[in-house]
N, C-alpha and C positions, 0 to 999 in steps of 0.2 A: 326608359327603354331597358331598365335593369343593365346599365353596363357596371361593369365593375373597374374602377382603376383608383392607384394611387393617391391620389391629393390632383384636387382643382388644378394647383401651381404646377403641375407636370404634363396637365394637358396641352396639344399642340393643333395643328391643323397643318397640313403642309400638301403641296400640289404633286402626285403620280408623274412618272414619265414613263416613255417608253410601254413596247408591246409584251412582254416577257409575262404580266399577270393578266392577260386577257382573257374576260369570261367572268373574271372576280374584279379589278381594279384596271382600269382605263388610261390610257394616257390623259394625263389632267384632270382626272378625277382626285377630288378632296378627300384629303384622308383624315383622319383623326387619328391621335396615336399617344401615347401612356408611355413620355418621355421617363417615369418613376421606374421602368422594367428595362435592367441592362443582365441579364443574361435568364437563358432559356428554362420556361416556365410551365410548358407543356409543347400542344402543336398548335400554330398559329402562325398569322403572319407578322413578319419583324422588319422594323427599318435596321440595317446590317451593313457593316463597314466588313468586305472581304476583297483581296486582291487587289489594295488601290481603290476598289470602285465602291460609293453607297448603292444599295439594292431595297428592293422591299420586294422579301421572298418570305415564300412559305417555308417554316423550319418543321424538322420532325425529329423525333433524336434516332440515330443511324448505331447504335453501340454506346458502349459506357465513354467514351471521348470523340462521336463522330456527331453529326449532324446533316440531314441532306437540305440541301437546298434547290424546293422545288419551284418551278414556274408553272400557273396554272396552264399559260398558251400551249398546246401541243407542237410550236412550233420552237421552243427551248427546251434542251434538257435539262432534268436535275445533276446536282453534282452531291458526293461525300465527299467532307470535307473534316479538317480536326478540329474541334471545337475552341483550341486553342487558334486557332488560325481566322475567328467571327468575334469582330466585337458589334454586341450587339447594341444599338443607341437607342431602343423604342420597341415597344408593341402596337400594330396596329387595332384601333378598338371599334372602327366605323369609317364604312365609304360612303359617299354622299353621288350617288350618282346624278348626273345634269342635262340637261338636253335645253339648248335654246328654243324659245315658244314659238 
């Protein structure tokens, strides 16, 4: 599929929640993710420790020390935020979307 990541031993698989990336990632949709990428690499979506809370938000860079953190749903906003203030745990590399038959 030409993806690009890491080393094998960094790939993950982990389960979506929540409506926030709707359009792009699904609640309980399978993610794939390029646990080898802790901090930002271009624009992409990231698994993100901000505020207390894990996320998988889209990053963009906002300034030489900001980052916005968008959600695809039109029903979340984005936020700027200090780049000091996202750690980031993963890149997302692939959703698997699912539908029962």
């Amino acid at each position: 599929m030409g993806l690009g990541y890491t080393a094998p031993a960094n790939l993950s698989v982990i389960t979506a929640w929540g409506q926030s990336m709707e359009g792009t990632i699904s609640d309980k949709d399978l993610v794939l993710i390029d646990r080898g990428i802790n901090e930002y690499v271009g624009d992409g979506i990231y698994l993100i420790a901000w505020a207390g809370h894990l996320f998988l938000k889209r990053l963009q860079l906002a300034g030489t020390a900001q980052l916005e953190l968008m959600s695809d749903s039109p029903a979340h906003t984005s936020r700027t935020v200090a780049m000091d203030d996202v750690k980031i745990h993963a890149r997302a590399m692939l959703i698997w979307k699912a539908s029962k038959a």
